[in-house]
C-alpha positions as CSV (number, residue, x, y, z in Angstrom):
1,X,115.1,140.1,147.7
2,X,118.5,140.4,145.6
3,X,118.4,136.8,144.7
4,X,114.7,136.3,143.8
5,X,115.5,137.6,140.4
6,X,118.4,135.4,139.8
7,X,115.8,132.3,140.6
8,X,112.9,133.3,138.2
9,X,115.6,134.3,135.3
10,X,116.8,130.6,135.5
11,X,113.3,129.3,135.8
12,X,112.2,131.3,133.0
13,X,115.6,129.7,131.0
14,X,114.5,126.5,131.6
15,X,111.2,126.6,131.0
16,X,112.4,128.3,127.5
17,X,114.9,125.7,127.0
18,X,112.4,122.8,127.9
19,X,109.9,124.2,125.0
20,X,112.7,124.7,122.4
21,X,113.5,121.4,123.2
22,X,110.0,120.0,122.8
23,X,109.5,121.9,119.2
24,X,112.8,120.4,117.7
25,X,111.8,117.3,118.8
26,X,108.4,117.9,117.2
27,X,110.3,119.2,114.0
28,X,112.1,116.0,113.9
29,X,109.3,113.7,114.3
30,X,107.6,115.3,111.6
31,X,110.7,115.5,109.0
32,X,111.0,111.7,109.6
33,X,107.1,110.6,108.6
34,X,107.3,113.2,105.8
35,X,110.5,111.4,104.3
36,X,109.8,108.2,105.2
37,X,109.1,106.3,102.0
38,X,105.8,105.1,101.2
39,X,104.6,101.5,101.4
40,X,104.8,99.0,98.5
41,X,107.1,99.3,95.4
42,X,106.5,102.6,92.4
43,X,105.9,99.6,90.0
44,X,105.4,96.2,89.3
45,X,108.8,95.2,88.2
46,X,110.1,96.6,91.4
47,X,107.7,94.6,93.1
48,X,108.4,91.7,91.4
49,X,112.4,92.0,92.7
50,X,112.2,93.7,95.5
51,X,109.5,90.9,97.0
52,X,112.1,88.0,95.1
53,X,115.2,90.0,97.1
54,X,112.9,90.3,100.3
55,X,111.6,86.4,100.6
56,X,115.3,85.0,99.1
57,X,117.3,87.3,101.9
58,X,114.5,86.8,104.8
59,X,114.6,90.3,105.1
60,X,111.9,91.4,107.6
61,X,111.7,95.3,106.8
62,X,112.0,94.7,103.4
63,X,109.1,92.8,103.1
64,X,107.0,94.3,105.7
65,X,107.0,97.6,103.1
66,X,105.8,95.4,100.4
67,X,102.8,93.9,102.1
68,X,99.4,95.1,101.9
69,X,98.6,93.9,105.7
70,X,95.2,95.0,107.9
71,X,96.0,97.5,110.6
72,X,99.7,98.0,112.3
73,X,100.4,94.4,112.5
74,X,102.4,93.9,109.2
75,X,105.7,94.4,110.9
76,X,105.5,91.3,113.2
77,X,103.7,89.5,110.0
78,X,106.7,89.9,108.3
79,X,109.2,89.0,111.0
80,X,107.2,85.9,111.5
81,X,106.6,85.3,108.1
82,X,110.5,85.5,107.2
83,X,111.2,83.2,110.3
84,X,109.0,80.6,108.7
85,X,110.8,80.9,105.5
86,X,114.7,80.6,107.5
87,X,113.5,77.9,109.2
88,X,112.4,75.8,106.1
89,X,115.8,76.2,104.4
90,X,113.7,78.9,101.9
91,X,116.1,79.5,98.9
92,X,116.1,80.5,95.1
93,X,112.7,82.4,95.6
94,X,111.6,83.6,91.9
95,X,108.7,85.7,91.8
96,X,106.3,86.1,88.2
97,X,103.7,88.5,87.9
98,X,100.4,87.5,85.7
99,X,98.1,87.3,84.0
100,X,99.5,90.9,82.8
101,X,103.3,91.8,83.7
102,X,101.8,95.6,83.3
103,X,99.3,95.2,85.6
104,X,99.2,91.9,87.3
105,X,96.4,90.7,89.4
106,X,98.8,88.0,91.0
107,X,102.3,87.0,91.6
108,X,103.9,83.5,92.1
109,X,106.4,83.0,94.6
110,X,108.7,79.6,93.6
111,X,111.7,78.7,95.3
112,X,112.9,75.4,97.0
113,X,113.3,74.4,100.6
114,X,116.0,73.5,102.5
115,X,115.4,69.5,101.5
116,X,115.7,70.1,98.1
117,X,111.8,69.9,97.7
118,X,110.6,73.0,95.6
119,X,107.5,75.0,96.4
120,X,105.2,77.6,95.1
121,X,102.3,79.9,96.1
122,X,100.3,83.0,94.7
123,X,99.8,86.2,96.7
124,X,97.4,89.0,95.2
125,X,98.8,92.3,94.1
126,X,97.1,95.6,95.1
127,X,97.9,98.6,93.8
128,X,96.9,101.9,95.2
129,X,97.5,105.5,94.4
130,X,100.6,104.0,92.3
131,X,102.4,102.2,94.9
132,X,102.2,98.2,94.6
133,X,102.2,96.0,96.7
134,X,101.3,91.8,97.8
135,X,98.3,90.5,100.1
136,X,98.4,87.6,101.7
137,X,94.8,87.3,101.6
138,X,92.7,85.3,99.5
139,X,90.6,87.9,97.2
140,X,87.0,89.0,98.1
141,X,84.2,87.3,95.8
């Protein structure tokens, strides 16, 4: 009977120890959404070079929190989508905003491919709850 106290004193540890564990993992979770930053860039000049940086360095992350993608896909969008651009040869991307620098409806990506043969394309900008951000979708009628 002497050591049937000793085993429900170290139960009772873990089982303390196990929901410590669980909250701090909780707390952590939680601290990392709350800081994470939000989509899209605080305005459109940061859009404008950010999205130039993102396409000319075929930086995946960096443009995945630019684009205004349906659902949870826009991560492998974005890895796909710079993939695309590094197998092309994509270099000296430009990016202008219009018809209104202040608050542009569209921006034109212009760079030139890996042949020497330059391109160019217009994405929509969104802007919501003052974060912008590019769709690459055509707009709704």
């Amino acid at each position: 009977m002497g050591q049937a106290r000793p085993v429900h004193i170290r139960r009772d540890v873990k089982v303390g120890l196990s929901i410590v564990a669980a909250l701090a993992w909780i707390g952590a979770v939680t601290l990392l959404i709350v800081h994470e930053p939000d989509p899209g860039a605080s305005s459109p000049g940061e859009l404008r070079d950010k999205l130039a940086s993102a396409l000319s360095g075929h930086d995946a992350d960096a443009l995945a929190g630019l684009v205004d993608y349906p659902g949870s896909g826009g991560d492998d969008f974005a890895k796909d989508y710079v993939t695309a651009l590094a197998d092309h040869g994509v270099h000296d991307v430009r990016v202008e905003l219009g018809p209104d620098a202040a608050a542009p409806a569209r921006a034109t990506v212009e760079g030139t491919l890996g042949d020497g043969r330059p391109f160019s394309y217009a994405l929509n900008v969104t802007s919501e709850d003052g974060r912008w951000t590019v769709a690459f979708t055509p707009p709704l009628p």
